[in-house]
NUDREN-55078 format. One line per field, with one value per atom (N, C-alpha, C, O): residue number from 0; atom name; y, z, x. Coordinates in steps of 0.05 Angstrom, whole numbers. Atoms other than C-alpha are relative to their C-alpha. Layout:
BEGIN
num NUM;... .
atome CA;... .
yy Y;... .
zz Z;... .
xx X;... .
// end
This chain:
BEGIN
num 0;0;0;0;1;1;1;1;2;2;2;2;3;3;3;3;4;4;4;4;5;5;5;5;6;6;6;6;7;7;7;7;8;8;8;8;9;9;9;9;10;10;10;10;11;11;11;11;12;12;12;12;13;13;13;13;14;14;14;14;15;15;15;15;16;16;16;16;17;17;17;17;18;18;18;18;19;19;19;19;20;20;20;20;21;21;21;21;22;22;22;22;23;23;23;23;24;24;24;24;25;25;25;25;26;26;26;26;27;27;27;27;28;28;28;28;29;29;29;29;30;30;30;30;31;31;31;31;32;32;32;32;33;33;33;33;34;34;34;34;35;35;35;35;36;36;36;36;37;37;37;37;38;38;38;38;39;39;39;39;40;40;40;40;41;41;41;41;42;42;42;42;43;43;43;43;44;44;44;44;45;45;45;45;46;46;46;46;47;47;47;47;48;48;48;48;49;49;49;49;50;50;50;50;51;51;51;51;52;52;52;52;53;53;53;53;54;54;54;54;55;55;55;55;56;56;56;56;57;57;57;57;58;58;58;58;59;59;59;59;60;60;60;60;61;61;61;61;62;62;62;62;63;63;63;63;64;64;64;64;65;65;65;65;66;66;66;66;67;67;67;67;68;68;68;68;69;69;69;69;70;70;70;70;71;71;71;71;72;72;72;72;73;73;73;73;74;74;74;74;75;75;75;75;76;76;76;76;77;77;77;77;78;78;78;78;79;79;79;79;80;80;80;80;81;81;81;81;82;82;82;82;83;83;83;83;84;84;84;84;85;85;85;85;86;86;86;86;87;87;87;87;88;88;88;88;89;89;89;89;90;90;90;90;91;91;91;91;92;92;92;92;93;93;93;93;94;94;94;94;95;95;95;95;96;96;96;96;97;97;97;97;98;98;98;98;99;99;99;99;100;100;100;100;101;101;101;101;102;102;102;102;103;103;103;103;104;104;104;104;105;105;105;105;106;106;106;106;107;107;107;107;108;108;108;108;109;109;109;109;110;110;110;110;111;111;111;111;112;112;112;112;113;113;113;113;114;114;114;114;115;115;115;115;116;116;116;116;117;117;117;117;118;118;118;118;119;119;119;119;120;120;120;120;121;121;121;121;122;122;122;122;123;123;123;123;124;124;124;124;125;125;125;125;126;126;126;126;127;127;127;127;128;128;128;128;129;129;129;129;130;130;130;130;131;131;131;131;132;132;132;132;133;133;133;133;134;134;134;134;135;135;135;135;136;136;136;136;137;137;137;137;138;138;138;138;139;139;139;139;140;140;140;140;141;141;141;141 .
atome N;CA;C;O;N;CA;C;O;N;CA;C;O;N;CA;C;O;N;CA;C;O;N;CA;C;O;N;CA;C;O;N;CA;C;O;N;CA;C;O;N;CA;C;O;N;CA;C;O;N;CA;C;O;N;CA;C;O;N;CA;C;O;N;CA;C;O;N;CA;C;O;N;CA;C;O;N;CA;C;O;N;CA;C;O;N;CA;C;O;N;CA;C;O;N;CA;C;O;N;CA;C;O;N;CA;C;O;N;CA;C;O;N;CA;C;O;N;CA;C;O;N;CA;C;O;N;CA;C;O;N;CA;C;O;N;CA;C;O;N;CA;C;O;N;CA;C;O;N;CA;C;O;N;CA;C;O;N;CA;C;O;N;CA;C;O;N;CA;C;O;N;CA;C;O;N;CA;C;O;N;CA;C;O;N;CA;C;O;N;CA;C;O;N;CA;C;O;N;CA;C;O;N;CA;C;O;N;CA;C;O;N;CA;C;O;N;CA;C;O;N;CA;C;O;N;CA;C;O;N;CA;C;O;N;CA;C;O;N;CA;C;O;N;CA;C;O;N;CA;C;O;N;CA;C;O;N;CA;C;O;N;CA;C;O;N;CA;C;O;N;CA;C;O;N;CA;C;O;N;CA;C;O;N;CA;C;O;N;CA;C;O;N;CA;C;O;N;CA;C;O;N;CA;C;O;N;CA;C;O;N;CA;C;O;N;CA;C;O;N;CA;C;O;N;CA;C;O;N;CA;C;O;N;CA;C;O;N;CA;C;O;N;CA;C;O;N;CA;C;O;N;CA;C;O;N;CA;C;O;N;CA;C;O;N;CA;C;O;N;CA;C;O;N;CA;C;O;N;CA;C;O;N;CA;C;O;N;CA;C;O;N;CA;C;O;N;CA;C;O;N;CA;C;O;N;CA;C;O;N;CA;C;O;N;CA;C;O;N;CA;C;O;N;CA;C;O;N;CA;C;O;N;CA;C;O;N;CA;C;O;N;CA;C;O;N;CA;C;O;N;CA;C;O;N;CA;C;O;N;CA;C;O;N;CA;C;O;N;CA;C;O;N;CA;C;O;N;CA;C;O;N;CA;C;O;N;CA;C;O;N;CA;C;O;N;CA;C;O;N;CA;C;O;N;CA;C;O;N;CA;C;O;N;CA;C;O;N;CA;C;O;N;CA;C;O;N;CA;C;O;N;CA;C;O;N;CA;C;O;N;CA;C;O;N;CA;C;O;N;CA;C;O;N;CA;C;O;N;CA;C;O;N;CA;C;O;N;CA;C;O;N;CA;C;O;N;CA;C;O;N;CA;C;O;N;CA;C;O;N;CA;C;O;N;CA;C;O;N;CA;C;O;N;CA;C;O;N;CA;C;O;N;CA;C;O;N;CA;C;O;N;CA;C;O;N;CA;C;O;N;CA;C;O;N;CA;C;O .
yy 28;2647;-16;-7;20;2595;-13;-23;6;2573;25;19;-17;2639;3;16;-5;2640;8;4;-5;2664;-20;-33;25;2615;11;28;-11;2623;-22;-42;26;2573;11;30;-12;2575;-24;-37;17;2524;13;36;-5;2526;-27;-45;22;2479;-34;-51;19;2423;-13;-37;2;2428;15;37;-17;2457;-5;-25;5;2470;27;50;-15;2507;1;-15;0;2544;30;42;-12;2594;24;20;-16;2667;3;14;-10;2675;-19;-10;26;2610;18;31;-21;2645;23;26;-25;2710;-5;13;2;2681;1;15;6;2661;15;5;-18;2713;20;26;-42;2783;-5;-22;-4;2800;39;60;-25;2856;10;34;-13;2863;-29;-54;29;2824;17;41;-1;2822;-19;-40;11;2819;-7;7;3;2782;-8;-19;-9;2795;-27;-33;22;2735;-15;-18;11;2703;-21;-41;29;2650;-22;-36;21;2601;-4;-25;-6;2626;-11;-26;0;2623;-36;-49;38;2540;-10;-29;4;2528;-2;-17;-8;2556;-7;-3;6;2531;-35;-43;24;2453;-5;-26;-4;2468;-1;-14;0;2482;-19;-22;16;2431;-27;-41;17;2383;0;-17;0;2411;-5;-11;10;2400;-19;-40;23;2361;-10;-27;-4;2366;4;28;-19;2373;29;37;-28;2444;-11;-31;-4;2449;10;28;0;2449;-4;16;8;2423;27;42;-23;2476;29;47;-29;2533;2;21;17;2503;20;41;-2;2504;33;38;-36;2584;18;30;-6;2604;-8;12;5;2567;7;8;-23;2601;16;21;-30;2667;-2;19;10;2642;3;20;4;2621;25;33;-37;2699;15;38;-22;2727;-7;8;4;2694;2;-2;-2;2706;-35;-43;26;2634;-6;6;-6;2617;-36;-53;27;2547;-4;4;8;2522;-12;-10;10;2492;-34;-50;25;2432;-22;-46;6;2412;6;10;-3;2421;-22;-42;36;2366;1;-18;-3;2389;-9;-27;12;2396;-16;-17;15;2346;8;-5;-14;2398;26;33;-25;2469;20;12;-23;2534;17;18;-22;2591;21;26;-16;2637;-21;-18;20;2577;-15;-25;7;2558;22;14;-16;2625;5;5;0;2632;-31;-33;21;2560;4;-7;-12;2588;28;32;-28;2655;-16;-8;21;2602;-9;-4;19;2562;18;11;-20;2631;12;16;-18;2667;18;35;-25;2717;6;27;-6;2697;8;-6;-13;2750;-6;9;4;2712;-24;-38;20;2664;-20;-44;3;2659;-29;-37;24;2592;11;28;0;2594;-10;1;12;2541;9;1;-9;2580;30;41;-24;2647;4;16;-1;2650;22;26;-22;2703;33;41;-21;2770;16;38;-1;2760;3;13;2;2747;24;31;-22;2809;22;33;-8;2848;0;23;7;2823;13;34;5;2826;34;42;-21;2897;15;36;-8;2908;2;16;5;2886;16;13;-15;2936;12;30;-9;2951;9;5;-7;2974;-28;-52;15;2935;-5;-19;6;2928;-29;-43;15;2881;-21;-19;24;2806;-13;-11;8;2777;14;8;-15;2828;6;10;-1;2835;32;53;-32;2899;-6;-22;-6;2916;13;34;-14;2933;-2;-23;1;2955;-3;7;1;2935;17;20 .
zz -7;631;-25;-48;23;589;-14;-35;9;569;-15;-26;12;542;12;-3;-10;582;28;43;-26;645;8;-5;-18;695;29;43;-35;764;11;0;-18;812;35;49;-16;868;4;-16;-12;912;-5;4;3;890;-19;-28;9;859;3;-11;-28;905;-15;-18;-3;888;-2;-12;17;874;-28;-37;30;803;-16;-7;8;760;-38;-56;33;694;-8;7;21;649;11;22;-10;664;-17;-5;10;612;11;14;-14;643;18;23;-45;717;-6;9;-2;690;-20;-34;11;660;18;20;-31;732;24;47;-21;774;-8;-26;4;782;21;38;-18;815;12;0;-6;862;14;18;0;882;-9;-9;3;864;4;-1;-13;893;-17;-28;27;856;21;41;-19;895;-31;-53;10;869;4;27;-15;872;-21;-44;6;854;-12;0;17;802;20;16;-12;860;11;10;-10;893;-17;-10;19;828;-3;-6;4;822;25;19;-23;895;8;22;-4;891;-24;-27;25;827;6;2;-7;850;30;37;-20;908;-14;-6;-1;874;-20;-24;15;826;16;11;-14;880;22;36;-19;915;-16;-4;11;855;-3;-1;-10;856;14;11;-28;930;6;9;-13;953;3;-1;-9;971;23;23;-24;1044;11;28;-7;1054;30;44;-28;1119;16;31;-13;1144;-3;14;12;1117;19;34;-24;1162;23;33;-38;1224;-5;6;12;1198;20;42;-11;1208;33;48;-21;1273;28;52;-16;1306;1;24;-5;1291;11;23;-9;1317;24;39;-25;1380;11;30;-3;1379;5;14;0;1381;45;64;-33;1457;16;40;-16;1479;4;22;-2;1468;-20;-42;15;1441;-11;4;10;1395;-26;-48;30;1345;-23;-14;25;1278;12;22;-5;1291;-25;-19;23;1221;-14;-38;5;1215;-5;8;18;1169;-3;-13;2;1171;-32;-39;32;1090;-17;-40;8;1073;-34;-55;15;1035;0;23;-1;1021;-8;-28;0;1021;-12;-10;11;984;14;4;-13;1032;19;23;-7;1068;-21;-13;22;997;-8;-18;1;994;28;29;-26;1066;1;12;-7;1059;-25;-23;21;992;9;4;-20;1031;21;23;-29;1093;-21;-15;16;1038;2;10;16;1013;24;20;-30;1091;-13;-19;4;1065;28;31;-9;1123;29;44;-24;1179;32;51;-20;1230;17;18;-10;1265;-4;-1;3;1250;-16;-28;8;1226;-17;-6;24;1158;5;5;-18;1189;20;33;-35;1245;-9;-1;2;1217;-29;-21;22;1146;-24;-28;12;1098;6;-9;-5;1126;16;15;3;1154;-18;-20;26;1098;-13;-17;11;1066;11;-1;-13;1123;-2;-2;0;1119;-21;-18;29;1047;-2;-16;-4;1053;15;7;-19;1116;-11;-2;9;1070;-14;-17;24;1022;10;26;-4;1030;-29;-49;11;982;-33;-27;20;907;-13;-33;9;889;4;-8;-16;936;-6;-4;8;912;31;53;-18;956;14;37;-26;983;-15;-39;3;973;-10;1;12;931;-11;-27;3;933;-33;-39;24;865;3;1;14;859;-20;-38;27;806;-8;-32 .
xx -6;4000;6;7;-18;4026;-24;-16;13;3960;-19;-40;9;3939;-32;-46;23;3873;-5;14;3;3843;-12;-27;12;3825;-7;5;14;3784;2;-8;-1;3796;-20;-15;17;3736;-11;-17;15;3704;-35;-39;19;3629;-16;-3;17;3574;2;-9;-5;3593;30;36;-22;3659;25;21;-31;3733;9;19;-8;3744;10;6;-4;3769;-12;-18;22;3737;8;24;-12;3750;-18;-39;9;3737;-22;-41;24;3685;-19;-41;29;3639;-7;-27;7;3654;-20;-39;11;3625;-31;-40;27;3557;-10;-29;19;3537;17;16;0;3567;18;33;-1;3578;32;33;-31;3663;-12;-16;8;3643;33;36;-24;3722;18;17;-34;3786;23;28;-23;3845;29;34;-27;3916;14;13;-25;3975;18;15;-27;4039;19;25;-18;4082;21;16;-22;4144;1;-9;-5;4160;-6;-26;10;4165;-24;-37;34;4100;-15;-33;23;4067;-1;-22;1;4089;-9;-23;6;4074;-31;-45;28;4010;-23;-47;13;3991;-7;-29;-1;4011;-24;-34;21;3965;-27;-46;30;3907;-14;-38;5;3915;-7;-26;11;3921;-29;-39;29;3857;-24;-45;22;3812;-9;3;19;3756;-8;-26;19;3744;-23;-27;27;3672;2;25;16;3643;-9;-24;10;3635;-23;-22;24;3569;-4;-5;-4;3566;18;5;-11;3621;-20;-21;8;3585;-21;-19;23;3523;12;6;-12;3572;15;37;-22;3602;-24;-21;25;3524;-1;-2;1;3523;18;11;-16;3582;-10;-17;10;3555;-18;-19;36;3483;9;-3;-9;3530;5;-8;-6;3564;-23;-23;31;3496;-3;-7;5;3491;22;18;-23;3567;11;26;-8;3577;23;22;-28;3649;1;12;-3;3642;10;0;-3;3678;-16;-39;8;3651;-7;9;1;3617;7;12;-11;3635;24;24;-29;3708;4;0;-9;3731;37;49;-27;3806;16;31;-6;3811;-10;-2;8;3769;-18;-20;17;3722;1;-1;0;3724;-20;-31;12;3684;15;39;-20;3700;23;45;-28;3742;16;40;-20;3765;26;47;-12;3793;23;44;-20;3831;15;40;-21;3855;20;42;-19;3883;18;40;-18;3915;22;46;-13;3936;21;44;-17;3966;32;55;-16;4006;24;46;-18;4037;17;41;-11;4057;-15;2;11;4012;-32;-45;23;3953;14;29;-18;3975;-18;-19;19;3924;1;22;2;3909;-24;-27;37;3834;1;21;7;3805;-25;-40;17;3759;-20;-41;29;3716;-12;-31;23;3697;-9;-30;7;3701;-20;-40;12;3667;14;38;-8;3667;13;31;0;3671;31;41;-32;3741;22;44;-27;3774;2;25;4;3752;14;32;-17;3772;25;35;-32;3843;5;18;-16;3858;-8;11;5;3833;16;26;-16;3872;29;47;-33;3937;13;37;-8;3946;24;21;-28;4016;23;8;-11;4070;-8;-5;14;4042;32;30;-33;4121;14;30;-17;4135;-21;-45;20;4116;-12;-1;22;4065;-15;-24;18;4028;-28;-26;26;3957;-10;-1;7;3924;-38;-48;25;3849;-5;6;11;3822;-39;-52;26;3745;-4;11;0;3715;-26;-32 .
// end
């Protein structure tokens, strides 16, 4: 990058920010990352995005109502997020699925606020397709 540094951009400590990979890696462990491949314009598109999403809250509240869906799933009960703020605030895989949405890379339909983590993972896992072709999603363990 043009700034010669790595940067992590991640909804966390009650907000969206971005920080430098060596900060990120004092206070947490990367148990996979995921490379997308993407195109000069992608790369400005998606860059102007996340510049305009910083400094948003951390969805605290959603994360609440993520738990409380699944709580609902446990009884066959089908409820949305009672804390759906529609962007207002973000969670961490809600922060990449609405970055994944931006790109045509989210092949779903699924909602972040209702679904949580464990989707997203799924997916981006599910994507591994030809690593040639810009935008497609590639699993790396780390």
């Amino acid at each position: 990058n043009s700034l010669n540094r790595n940067l992590v951009y991640h909804a966390a400590r009650s907000f969206v920010h971005f920080c430098s990979m060596d900060n990120f890696l004092k206070q947490n462990k990367i148990l996979y990352e995921f490379d997308i491949l993407l195109t000069e314009p992608q790369k400005i598109k998606i860059m102007q995005m996340c510049v305009d999403k910083a400094g948003l809250k951390y969805g605290i509240k959603a994360v609440i109502g993520v738990g409380l869906v699944k709580l609902a799933k446990l009884f066959d009960w089908d409820i949305k997020n009672p804390f759906h703020d529609g962007g207002e605030t973000y969670f961490c895989s809600e922060l990449v699925s609405c970055l994944l949405d931006e790109l045509g890379l989210k092949r779903n339909t699924i909602n972040a606020e209702d679904a949580g983590v464990s989707w997203l993972f799924t997916m981006l896992v599910n994507e591994i397709v030809d690593p040639t072709i810009p935008g497609v999603v590639i699993m790396r363990p780390i």
